[in-house]
N, C-alpha and C positions, 0 to 999 in steps of 0.2 A: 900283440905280444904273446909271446910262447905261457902257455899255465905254469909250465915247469920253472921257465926264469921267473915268472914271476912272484910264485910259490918262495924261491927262494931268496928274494929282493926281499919277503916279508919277513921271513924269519931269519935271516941272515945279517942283512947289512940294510942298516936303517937312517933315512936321511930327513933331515929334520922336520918336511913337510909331507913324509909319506903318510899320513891316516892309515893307511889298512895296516903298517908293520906296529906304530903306538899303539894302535886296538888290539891287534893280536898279540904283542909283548906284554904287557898290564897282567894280563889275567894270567899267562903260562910264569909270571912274576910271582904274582900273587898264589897260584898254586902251590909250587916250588915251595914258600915258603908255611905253606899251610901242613904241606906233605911232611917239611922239617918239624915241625912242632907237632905234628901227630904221630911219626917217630919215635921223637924222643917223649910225649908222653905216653906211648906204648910200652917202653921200657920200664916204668915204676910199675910192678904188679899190681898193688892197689886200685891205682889209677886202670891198668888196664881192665881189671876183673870189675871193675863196676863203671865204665864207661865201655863195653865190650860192644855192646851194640852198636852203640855212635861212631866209634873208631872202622868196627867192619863195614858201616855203611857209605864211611869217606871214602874207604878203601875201595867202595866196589864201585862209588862214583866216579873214584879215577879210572 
C-alpha cells in the first residue's frame, strides 16, 4: 500500500477496526483540546504573568 493513502486512511476516514487511525486520533484530540484551555487561560493576565513559564513551554512543545 502506498504511504500516502495510507497516511491519509489515518488521519482522515476512520473505520472501526483501524488501530493506527484510534492511536493517532486520541492524542491529536486530546491536544486540540489542551491547546483550547491553554488559550483561553492565556487570556487572564494574572493567570498568564505567573504561569508564564508553563504556558511557553506547552507552546514550544507543540
Amino acid at each position: 500500500m502506498n504511504i500516502r493513502k495510507r497516511a491519509f486512511e489515518i488521519i482522515e476516514k476512520s473505520q472501526g477496526n483501524d488501530i493506527a487511525s484510534s492511536v493517532f486520533k486520541v492524542p491529536i484530540i486530546i491536544l486540540i483540546l489542551l491547546n483550547i484551555i491553554a488559550v483561553t487561560a492565556a487570556s487572564y493576565n494574572s493567570f498568564a504573568e505567573t504561569h508564564a513559564e508553563g504556558l511557553f513551554r506547552f507552546e514550544f512543545f507543540q
